[in-house]
Structures are given as structure tokens and as C-alpha cells.
C-alpha positions as CSV (number, residue, x, y, z in Angstrom):
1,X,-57.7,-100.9,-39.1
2,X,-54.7,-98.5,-38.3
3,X,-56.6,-96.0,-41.2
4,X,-59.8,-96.6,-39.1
5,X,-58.3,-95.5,-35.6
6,X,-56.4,-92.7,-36.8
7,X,-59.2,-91.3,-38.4
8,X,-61.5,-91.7,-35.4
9,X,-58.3,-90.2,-33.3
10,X,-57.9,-87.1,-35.2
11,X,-62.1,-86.6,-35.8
12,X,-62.1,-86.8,-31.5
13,X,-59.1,-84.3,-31.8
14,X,-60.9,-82.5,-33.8
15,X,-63.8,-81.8,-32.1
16,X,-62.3,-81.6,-28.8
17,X,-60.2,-78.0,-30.1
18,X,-63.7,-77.0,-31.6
19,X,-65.8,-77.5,-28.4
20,X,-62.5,-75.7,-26.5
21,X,-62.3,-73.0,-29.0
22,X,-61.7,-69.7,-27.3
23,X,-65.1,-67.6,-28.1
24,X,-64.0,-64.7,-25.6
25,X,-60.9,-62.7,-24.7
26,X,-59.5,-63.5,-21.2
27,X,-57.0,-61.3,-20.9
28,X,-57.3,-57.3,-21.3
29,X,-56.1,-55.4,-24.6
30,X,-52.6,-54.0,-24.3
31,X,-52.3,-50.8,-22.2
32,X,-52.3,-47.8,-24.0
33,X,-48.5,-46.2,-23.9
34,X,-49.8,-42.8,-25.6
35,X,-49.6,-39.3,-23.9
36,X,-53.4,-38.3,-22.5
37,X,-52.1,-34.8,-23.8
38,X,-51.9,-36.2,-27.2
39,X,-55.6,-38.0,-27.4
40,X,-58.9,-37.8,-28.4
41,X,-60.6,-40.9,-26.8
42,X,-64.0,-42.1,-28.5
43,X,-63.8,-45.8,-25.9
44,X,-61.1,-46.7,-23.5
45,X,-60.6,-46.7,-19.9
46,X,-57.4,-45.5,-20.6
47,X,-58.4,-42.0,-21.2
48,X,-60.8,-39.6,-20.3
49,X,-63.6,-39.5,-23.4
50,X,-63.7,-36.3,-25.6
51,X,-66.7,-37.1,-26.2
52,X,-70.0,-39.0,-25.6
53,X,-71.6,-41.4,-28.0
54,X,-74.3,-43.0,-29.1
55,X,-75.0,-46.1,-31.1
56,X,-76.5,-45.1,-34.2
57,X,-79.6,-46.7,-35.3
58,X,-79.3,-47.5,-38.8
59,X,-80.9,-51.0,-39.5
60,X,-78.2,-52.9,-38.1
61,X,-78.4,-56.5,-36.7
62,X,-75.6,-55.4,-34.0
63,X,-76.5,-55.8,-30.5
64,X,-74.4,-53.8,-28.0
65,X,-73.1,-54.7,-24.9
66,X,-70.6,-54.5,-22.4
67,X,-67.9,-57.2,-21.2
68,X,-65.4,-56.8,-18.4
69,X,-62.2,-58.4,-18.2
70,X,-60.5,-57.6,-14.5
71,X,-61.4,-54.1,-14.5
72,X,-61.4,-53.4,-18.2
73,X,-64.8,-53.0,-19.9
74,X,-64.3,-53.7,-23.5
75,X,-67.4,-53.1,-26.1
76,X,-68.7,-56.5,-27.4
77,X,-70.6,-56.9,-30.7
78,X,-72.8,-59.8,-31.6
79,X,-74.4,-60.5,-34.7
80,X,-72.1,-58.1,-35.9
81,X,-72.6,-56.9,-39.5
82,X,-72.2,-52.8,-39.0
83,X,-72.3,-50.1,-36.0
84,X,-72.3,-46.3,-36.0
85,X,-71.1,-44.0,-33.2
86,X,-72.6,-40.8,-33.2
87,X,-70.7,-38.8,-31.1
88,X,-71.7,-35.7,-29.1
89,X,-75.4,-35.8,-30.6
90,X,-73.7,-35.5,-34.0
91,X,-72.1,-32.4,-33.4
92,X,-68.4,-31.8,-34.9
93,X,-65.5,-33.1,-32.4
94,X,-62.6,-31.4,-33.2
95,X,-59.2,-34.0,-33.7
96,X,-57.1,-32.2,-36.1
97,X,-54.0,-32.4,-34.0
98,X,-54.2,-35.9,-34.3
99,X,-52.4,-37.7,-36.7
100,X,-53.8,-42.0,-36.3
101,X,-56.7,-43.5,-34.5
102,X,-56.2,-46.9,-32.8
103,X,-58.4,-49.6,-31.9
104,X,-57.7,-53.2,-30.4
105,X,-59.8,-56.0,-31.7
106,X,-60.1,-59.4,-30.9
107,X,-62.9,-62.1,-32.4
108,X,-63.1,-65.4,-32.3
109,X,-64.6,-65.9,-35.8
110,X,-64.3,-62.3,-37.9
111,X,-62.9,-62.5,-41.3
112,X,-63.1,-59.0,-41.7
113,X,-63.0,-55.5,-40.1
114,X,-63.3,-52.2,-41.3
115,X,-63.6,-48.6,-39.3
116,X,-64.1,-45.1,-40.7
117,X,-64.5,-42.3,-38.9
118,X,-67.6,-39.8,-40.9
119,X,-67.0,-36.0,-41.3
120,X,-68.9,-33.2,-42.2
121,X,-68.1,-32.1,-46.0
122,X,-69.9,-28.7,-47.8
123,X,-70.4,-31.0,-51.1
124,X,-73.7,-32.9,-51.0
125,X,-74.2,-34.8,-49.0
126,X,-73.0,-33.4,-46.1
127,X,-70.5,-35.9,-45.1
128,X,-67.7,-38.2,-45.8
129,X,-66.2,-41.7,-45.5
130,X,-64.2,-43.9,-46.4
131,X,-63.8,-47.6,-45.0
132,X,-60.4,-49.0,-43.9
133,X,-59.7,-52.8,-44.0
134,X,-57.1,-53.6,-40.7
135,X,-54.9,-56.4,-41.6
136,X,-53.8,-59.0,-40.6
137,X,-56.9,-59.6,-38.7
138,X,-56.0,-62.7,-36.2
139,X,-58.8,-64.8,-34.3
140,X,-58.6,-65.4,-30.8
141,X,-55.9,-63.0,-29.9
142,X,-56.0,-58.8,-29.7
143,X,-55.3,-57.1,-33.2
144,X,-53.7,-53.7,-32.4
145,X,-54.6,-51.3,-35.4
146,X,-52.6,-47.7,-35.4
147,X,-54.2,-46.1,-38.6
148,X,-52.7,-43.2,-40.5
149,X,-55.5,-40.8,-40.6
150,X,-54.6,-38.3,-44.0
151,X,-53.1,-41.8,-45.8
152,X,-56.1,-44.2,-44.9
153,X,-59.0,-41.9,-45.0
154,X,-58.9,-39.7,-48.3
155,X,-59.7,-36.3,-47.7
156,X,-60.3,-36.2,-44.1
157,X,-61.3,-33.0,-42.1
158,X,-60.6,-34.1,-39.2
159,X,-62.0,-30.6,-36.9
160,X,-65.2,-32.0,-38.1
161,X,-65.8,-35.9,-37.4
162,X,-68.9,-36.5,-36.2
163,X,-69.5,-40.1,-36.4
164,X,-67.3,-43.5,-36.6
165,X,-68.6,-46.6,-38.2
166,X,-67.4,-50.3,-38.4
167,X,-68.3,-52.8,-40.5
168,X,-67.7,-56.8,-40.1
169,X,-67.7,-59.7,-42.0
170,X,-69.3,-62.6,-42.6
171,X,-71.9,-60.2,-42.2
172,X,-74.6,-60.7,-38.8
173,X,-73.0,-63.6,-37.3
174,X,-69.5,-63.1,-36.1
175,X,-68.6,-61.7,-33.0
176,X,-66.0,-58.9,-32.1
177,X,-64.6,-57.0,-29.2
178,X,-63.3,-53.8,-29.3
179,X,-61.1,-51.5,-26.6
180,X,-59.3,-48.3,-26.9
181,X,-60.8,-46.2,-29.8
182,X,-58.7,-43.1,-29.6
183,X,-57.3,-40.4,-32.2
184,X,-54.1,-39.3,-31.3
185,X,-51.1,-37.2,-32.1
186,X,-47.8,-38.8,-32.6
187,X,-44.6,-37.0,-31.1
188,X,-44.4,-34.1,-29.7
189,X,-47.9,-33.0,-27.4
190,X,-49.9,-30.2,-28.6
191,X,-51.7,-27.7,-26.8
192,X,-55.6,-28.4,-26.3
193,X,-57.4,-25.9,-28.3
194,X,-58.6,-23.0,-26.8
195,X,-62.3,-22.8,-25.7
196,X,-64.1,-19.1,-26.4
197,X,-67.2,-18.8,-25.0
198,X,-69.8,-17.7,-26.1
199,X,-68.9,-19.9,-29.0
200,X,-70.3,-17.3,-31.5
201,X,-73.9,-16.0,-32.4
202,X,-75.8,-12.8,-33.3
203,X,-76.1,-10.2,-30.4
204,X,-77.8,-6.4,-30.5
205,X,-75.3,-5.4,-27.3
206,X,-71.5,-5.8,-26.5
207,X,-70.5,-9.6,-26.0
208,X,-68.1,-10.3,-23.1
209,X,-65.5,-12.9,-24.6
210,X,-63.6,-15.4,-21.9
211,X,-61.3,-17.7,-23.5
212,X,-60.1,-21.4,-21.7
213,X,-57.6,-23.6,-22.2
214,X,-57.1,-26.9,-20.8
215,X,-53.5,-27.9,-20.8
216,X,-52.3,-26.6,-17.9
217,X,-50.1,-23.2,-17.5
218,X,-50.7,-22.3,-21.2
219,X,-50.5,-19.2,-22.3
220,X,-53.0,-18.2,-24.5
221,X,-53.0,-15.0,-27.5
222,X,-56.3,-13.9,-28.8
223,X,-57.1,-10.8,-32.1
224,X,-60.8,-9.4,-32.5
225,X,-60.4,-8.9,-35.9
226,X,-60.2,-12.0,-37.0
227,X,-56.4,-12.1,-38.1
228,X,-54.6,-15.4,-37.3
229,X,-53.4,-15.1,-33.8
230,X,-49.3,-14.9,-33.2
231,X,-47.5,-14.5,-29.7
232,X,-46.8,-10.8,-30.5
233,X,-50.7,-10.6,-30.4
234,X,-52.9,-9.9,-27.1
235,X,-51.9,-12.3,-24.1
236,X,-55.3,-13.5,-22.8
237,X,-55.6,-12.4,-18.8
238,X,-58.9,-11.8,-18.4
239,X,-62.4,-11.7,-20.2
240,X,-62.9,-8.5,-22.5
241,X,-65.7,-7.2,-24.2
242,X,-66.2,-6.7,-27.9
243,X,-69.1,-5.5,-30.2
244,X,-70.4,-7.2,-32.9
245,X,-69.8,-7.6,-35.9
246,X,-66.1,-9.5,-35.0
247,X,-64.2,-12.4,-34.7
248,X,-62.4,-13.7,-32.0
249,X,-59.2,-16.4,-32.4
250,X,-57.2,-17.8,-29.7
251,X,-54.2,-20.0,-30.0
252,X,-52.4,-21.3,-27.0
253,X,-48.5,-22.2,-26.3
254,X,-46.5,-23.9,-23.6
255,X,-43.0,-24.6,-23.6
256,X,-41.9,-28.4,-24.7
257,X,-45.1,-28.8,-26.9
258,X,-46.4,-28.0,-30.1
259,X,-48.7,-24.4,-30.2
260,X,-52.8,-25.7,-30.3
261,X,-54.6,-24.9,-33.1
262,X,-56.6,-21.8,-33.5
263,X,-59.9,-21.3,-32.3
264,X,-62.5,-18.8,-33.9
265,X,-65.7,-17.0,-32.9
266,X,-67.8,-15.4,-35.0
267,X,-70.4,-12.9,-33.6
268,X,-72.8,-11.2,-35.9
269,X,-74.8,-8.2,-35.3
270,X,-78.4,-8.6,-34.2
271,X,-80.6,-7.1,-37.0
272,X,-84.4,-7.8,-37.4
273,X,-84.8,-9.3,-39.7
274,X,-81.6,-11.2,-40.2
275,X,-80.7,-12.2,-43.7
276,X,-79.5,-15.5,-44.4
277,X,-79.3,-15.2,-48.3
278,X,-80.8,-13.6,-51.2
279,X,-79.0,-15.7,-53.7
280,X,-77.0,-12.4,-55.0
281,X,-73.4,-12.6,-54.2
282,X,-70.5,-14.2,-56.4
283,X,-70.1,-16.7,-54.2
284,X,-72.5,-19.3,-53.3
285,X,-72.6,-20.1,-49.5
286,X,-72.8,-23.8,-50.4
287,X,-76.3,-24.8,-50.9
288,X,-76.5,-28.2,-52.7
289,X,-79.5,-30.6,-53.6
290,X,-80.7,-34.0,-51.9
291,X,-82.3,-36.7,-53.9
292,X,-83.1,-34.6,-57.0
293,X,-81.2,-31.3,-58.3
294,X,-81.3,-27.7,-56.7
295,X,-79.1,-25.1,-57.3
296,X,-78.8,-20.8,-57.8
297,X,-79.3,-20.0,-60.9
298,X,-81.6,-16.9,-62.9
299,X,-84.8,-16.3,-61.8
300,X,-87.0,-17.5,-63.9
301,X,-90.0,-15.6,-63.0
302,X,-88.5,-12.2,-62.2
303,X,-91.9,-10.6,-61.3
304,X,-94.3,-8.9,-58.4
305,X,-92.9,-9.3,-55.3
306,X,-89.2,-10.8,-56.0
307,X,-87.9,-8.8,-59.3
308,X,-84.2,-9.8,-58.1
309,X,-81.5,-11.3,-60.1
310,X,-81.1,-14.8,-59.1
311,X,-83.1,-17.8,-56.8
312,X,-82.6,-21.0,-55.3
313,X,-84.3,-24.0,-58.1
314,X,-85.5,-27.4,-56.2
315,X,-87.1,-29.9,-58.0
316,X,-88.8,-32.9,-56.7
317,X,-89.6,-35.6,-59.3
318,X,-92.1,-38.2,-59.4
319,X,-89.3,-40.9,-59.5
320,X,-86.8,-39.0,-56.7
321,X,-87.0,-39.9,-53.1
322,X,-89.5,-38.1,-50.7
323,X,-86.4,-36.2,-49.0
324,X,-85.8,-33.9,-52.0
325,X,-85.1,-30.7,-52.3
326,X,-82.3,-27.9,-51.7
327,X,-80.0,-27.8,-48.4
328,X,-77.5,-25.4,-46.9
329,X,-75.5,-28.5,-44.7
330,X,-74.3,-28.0,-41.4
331,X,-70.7,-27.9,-42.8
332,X,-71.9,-24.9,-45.1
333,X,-74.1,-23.4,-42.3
334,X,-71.1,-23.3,-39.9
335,X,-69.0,-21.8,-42.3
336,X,-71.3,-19.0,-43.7
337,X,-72.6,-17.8,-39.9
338,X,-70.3,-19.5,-37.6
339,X,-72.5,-21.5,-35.9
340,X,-76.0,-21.8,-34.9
341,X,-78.4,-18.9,-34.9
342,X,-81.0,-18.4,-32.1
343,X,-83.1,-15.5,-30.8
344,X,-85.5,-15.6,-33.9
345,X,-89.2,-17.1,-33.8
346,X,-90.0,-16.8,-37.7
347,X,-87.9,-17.9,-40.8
348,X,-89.5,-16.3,-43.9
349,X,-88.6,-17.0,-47.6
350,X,-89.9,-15.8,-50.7
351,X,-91.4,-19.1,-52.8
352,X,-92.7,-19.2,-56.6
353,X,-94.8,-22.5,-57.4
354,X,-95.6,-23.5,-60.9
355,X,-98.0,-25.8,-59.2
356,X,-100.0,-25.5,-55.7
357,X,-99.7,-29.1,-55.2
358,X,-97.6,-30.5,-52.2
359,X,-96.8,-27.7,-50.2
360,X,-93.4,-26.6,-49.2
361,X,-91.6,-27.7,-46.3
362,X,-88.7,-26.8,-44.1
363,X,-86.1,-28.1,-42.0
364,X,-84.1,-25.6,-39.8
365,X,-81.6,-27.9,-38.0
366,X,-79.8,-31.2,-38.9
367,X,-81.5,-34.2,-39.6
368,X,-79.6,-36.3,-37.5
369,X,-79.0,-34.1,-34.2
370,X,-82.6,-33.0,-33.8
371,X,-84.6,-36.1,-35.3
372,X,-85.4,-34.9,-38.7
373,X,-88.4,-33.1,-37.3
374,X,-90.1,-31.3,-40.5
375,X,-92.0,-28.0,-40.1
376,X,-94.9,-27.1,-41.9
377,X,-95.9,-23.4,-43.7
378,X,-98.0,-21.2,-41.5
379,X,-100.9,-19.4,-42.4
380,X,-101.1,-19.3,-46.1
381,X,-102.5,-20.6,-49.4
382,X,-100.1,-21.6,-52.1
383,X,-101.0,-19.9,-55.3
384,X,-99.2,-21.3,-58.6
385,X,-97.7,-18.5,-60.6
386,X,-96.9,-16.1,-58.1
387,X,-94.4,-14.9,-55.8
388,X,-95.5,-15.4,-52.0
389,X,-94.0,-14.8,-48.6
390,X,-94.1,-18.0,-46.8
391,X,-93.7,-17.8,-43.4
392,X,-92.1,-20.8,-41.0
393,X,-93.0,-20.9,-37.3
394,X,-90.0,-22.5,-35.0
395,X,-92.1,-22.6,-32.0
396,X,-93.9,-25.1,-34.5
397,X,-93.5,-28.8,-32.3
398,X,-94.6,-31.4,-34.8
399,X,-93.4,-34.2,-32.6
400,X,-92.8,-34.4,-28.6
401,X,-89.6,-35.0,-29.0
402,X,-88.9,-31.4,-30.6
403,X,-87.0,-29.1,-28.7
404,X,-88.1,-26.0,-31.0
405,X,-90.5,-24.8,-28.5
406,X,-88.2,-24.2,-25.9
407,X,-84.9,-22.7,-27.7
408,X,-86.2,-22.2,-31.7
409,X,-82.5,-21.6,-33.5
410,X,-81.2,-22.5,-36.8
411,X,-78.3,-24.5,-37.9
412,X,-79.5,-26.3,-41.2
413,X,-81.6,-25.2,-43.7
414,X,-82.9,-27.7,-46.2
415,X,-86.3,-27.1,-48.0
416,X,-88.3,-29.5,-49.7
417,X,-91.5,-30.2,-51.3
418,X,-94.3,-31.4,-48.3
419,X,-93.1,-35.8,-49.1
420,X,-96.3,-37.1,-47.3
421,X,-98.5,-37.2,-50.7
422,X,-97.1,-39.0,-53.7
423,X,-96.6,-37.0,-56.8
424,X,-98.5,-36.7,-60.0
425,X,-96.4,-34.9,-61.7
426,X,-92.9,-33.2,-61.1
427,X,-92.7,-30.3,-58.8
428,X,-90.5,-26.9,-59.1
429,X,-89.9,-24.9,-56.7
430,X,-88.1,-21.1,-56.0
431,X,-87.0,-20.0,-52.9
432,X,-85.3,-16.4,-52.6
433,X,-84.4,-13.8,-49.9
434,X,-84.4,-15.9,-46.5
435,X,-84.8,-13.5,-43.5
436,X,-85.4,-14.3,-39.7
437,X,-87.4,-12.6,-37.8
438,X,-89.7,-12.0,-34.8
439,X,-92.2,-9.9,-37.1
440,X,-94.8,-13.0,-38.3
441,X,-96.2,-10.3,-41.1
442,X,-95.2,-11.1,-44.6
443,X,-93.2,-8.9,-46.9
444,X,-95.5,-7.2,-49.6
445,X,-98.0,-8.1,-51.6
446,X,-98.8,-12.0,-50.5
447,X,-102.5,-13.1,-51.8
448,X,-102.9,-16.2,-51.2
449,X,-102.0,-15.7,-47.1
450,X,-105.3,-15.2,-45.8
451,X,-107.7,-17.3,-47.9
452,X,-110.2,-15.4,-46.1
453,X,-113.9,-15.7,-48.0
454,X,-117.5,-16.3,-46.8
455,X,-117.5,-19.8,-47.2
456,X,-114.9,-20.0,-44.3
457,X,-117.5,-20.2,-41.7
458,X,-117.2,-18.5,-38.2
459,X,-114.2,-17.3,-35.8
460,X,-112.7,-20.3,-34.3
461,X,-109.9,-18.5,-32.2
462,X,-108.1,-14.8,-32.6
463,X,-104.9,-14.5,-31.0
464,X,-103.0,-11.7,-30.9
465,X,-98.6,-10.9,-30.7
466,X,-96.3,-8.4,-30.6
467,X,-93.9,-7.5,-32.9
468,X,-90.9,-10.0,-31.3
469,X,-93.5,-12.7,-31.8
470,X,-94.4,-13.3,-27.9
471,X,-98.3,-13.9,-27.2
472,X,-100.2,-11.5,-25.6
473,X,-103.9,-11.8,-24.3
474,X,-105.1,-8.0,-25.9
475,X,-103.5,-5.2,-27.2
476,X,-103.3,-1.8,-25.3
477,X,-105.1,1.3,-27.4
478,X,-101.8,2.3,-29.9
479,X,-100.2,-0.6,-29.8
480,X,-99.2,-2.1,-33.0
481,X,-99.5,-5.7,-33.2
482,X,-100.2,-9.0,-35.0
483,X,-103.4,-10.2,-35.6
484,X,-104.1,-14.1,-36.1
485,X,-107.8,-15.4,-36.8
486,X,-108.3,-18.9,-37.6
487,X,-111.6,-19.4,-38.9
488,X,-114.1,-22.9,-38.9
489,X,-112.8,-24.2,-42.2
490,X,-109.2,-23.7,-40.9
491,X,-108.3,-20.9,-43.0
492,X,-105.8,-18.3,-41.1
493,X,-106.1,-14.5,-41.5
494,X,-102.8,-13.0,-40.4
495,X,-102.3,-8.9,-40.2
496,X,-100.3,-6.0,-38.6
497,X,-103.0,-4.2,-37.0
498,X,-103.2,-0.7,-34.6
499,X,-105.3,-0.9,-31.5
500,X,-107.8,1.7,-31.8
């Protein structure tokens, strides 16, 4: 009887801690004690954010919301299994001062977390990560995590972290809380970066440089030549002009903290057309394949109009995925031009099909900041065996949510074999001498652009440009222009013509 009742006593005992199990934090996350100087906030009220975020969506089971405690709102995930932050629509936030990131975690029923931050690497493909397990993970009290960033995350770049993700098991049932995501510097302060604007780009006139800096009374040096900035180099009082090609860098010092890190500006003269690559130097500026294989090697078909030394090989095969082909990442992109490139309606590239199945296709900015949108080939006919000229339109809006129409501009270049067919067989692909440009005419010989026959049928439309690509409703007598005639079959005849 006395086994009976204490059985009975600790089954009620039992249960009575399980239905008073704590499933929410009552009380806020410690304070943050860290210097604001010293941080790079992601989420805290603590600190004003570097930058904004979005939750990624990648098939997660994660719903987001918000929970307040007193006046803290703390970010609370149910039916946790992952999350991604994208921060600043993907774009690079710089935190290479910083040496940890912290978070403060509390669940009542979490076994596991992990966090990474994601950074943007030249090597396919196109980023890094590399999950860290905090420990001891306690349930039903705040977990404060202070994570060496160059110890716990192998190879960090930490100028170029785009993204953070976290990860939680059992996976898609627990629940965690999260407050105060931050990077920041131990010891001494550092100086906020300098801020050059414009930020970099191509230009045809003098650019007029003004340099920022947010810590307060800093005194920043800048050098136009692109040497590393000292304090014996030009104190910053004023904007100044240079012309391009240069390259602007700016440090900033203050007494009783560490100098900031250097900022650079690269401004490139304004030619038309603007070369991007034609596969000829030493050095490669960092193209690398996605899915299948792609890479500059000899041409293979060293004939009619591309006779040059080497080309850009991409291969899509029957069993690779549909995005295949040959990129030039963001990383690489920002490293070979300094950023992105705008002020150019046409991206042209010399192409050499073995096959004219499955047209090519191009993407001219990053997948993730600008939705992946795809655009097609304009105005030609691919013919297997043969150099062409294919010409890219970046006015081209495939989607509504495109924002090419409005501000066309290159910061990614990836191109790939058109993945809305399946394949029959494998598909090869060369691409040399990538130009931009405002002239829609392609380079030399290019049968195959016009398609042009008397089975097309009648005129449809004729529209006619001028040679920076802007529409104009007729030409005036002398005026050389481009001529576009889309015919009833939907063949397109494209020419530089003189108004008689």
C-alpha cells in the first residue's frame, strides 16, 4: 500500500511540474555591456541595426514572430527546424573589425542550436558556411553565446557576410527565442569605416568624390591612386574631383581607438562598349561552373568571327541540374570591377553552339538579390557550328517584379543553357569577348540574326533606336540608327541603317 501511494504521489508530482513547465521566457535576456562603437547589430534593441533583414525563404517549417517581454521584443521561432537572415537584400555588410558574434537563447524544449553567419567566397559556389553548435544549451533559462568568429567559422571573410542561418533540433517542433544578434569587436573601439560616395562605377566625365565617416571627430586620409592610405597622406576636408580611371581609399583615426579599416573606390572609364572579358589574360577573373563544369580553356573552334586564343566552355548535361552553366559570382564580380556596372542597355557575347537546341540564357545580377530573373537572347537564330554575336537586352522584364527596366546594371554574370526544355542530349557551349553596350548591332559577320526569308509572312511592327539604345518614333534624313522589324512568324530583322 505505502508502494501504491508513493507511486500515485510522485506520478501527481509529476505531472503537476509538466503542466507548470515554463514554455516562455519571463524575464528579458541580459543587457548587452558592449561598446555601440564596437558593434554590428543584426537583432537587439540594444543597438542600432547595421542592417536590415529578411527572413529567407528556403523550405523551412519556421514561423516567425515577435514576443515582448517589458519593453524587449525578442524574435520567437516555432516549429523551429532552420531560418535564414538575409540581410541588406543580400548585399555584403562589412564586420571585419569584429572579432565574436553573440546571441542569447532561451527554449523550453531545444536540444540543439547552431548559427553561422554566410559569406560571399570567389570559389564556386559563391559563398560559405560553416555551422557552430553553442553549448551547454540550458532549457528554460537565457544561454549567452560569445562566439570567436576566425576560430569557430573556418575561413571567414568577414567584409562580406551576407546572410546568418540557424538551425534547431529535434528538427520542426521545438521552440526557441532569440535577442541580441550582434558582431562585435573586443577591446579597444575602432573607427567606423569610411563611407566614399559614389561607391565606385564607370563614368565618361570627372567624378566628384566626398568621403564620410561616422564616429564622431575622426579624421579621415584618403590617396587616388589607389595606394594604402597612411596619416602622412591627404587629410580629407572637403569633396575633390578625380577622373577616371582611379581608385579612391580612405581610412579614418581618432585618438583612444583603433584606426578603421580602409575603404576603396574603384571608378572606371566609360568606354562604349565596355569590355568585361575576352578570356585572354593570365589571370582568370574568377569565373567558375554551377551544377555541371565550365571553365577557360583553348578555343576549340578558333574560326570566322572569334579567331582568339582562349573561351569560356559550359556544359549542361542531361543528368546536371537545370541551373547549369558558367558564372562570374558576385564575390568575383566585385573584385574584378569594383562593384556594380550601370549605364549600359545591351550585354553582347560571342557564343559557338555544337547544337542549336536549348538556347542560351543569361543572368546579369545575383540570383538571390534580384529574384533570379533569367533573360532571354534577342533577335537571333542559333546556328550550330558557327560563331554568332548574341545580343542580351536588360530592359528585358521577364517578370513584374524585375527592376531591369528601370535601372538595367550588371553585377553577376552567370550564363546557362535556356533549363525550360529537358535535354536530349548533352549541350556545349562557348562564350568569348563580353562587351556592354548601347549599340544593339552585332559584331561582324552574324547569320543566323535575322532569320529573315519569305516564309516569314508580313511586317508585324518596325521600331526604330539610336545608337545609346533609346527609342525613337522616326529617324531624321542622316541619321544613323537601328532598325528592328519583327515580322508575322516572329522572326526579328535587326540593322544599322542611314536615313536617306
Amino acid at each position: 500500500m505505502k508502494k501504491l501511494t508513493f507511486l500515485v504521489v510522485a506520478f501527481i508530482a509529476t505531472m503537476f511540474l509538466s503542466l507548470n513547465a515554463q514554455t516562455e521566457p519571463t524575464e528579458a535576456a541580459p543587457a548587452p555591456t558592449v561598446p555601440a562603437a564596437n558593434v554590428k547589430s543584426i537583432y537587439s534593441d540594444a543597438y542600432t541595426p547595421a542592417a536590415a533583414f529578411a527572413y529567407g525563404s528556403w523550405g523551412q517549417s519556421t514561423a516567425t514572430s515577435t514576443f515582448t517581454i517589458g519593453t524587449d521584443d525578442v524574435l520567437k521561432l516555432s516549429n523551429f527546424n532552420y531560418l535564414g537572415f538575409e540581410l541588406n537584400g543580400n548585399t555584403d555588410v562589412d564586420c571585419s573589425g569584429a572579432t565574436h558574434l553573440h546571441v542569447d537563447v532561451w527554449t523550453p524544449d531545444a536540444t540543439q542550436f547552431q548559427i553561422t553567419p554566410i559569406w560571399h567566397i570567389l570559389a564556386t559556389p559563391g559563398y560559405a558556411e560553416n555551422l557552430y553548435t553553442c553549448t551547454p544549451l540550458n532549457q528554460g533559462e537565457w544561454n549567452s553565446y560569445d562566439i570567436p568568429l576566425v576560430s569557430a567559422f573556418t575561413g571567414i571573410d568577414a567584409a562580406k557576410i551576407f546572410q546568418l542561418k540557424v538551425v534547431g533540433e529535434p528538427t520542426s517542433v521545438n521552440t526557441v527565442f532569440l535577442d541580441n544578434i550582434y558582431f562585435y569587436r573586443e577591446g579597444t573601439p575602432i573607427v567606423a569605416t569610411p563611407a566614399i560616395s559614389p561607391a565606385g562605377g564607370y563614368f565618361s566625365a570627372p567624378v566628384t568624390v566626398t568621403i564620410d565617416c561616422s564616429t564622431e571627430d575622426a579624421i579621415i586620409y584618403y590617396t587616388t591612386n589607389g595606394a594604402t592610405p597612411t596619416t602622412a597622406s591627404t587629410e580629407y576636408n572637403g569633396s575633390f574631383q578625380v577622373a577616371a580611371p582611379a581608385t579612391v581609399k580612405a581610412f579614418a583615426v581618432k585618438a583612444d581607438m583603433d584606426n578603421s579599416n580602409v575603404a576603396t573606390a574603384i571608378y572606371g572609364e566609360a568606354t562604349d562598349p565596355l569590355l568585361l572579358d575576352d578570356f585572354e589574360g593570365a589571370t582568370s577573373k574568377g569565373w567558375s561552373e554551377v551544377a555541371c563544369w565550365a571553365d577557360v580553356r583553348a578555343n576549340d573552334y578558333p574560326e570566322g568571327l572569334n579567331t582568339s586564343a582562349k573561351s569560356l566552355y559550359v556544359i549542361r548535361a542531361t543528368g546536371c541540374e537545370n541551373w547549369s552553366g558558367g558564372q562570374l559570382a558576385p564575390a568575383a564580380f566585385n573584385a574584378a570591377f569594383g562593384g556594380s556596372i550601370t549605364g549600359y542597355r545591351y550585354l553582347k557575347a560571342k557564343m559557338y553552339r555544337t547544337t542549336n537546341a536549348n538556347n542560351p540564357n543569361l543572368k546579369v545580377t545575383d540570383a538571390f538579390g534580384d529574384n533570379g530573373v533569367v533573360l532571354p537572347m534577342t533577335g537571333i537564330t542559333i546556328v550550330a557550328g558557327k560563331w554568332q554575336d548574341v545580343v542580351f537586352d536588360l530592359t528585358t522584364t521577364p517578370d513584374a517584379s524585375s527592376s531591369y527596366i528601370d535601372s538595367p546594371h550588371v553585377d553577376f554574370l552567370f550564363f546557362m543553357v535556356d533549363r525550360s526544355a529537358t535535354l536530349a542530349a548533352d549541350i556545349e557551349m562557348f562564350v568569348d569577348d563580353i562587351i556592354l553596350s548601347n549599340d544593339p548591332t552585332p559584331r561582324g559577320d552574324n547569320t543566323g540574326l535575322s532569320n529573315v526569308s519569305a516564309d516569314n509572312g508580313a511586317v508585324v511592327s518596325t521600331t526604330f533606336f539610336n545608337l545609346l539604345g533609346g527609342e525613337i518614333a522616326a529617324p531624321a534624313q542622316g541619321q544613323v540608327c537601328i532598325k528592328k522589324v519583327i515580322f508575322e512568324n516572329g522572326a526579328v530583322e535587326v540593322s544599322k541603317i542611314i536615313e536617306k
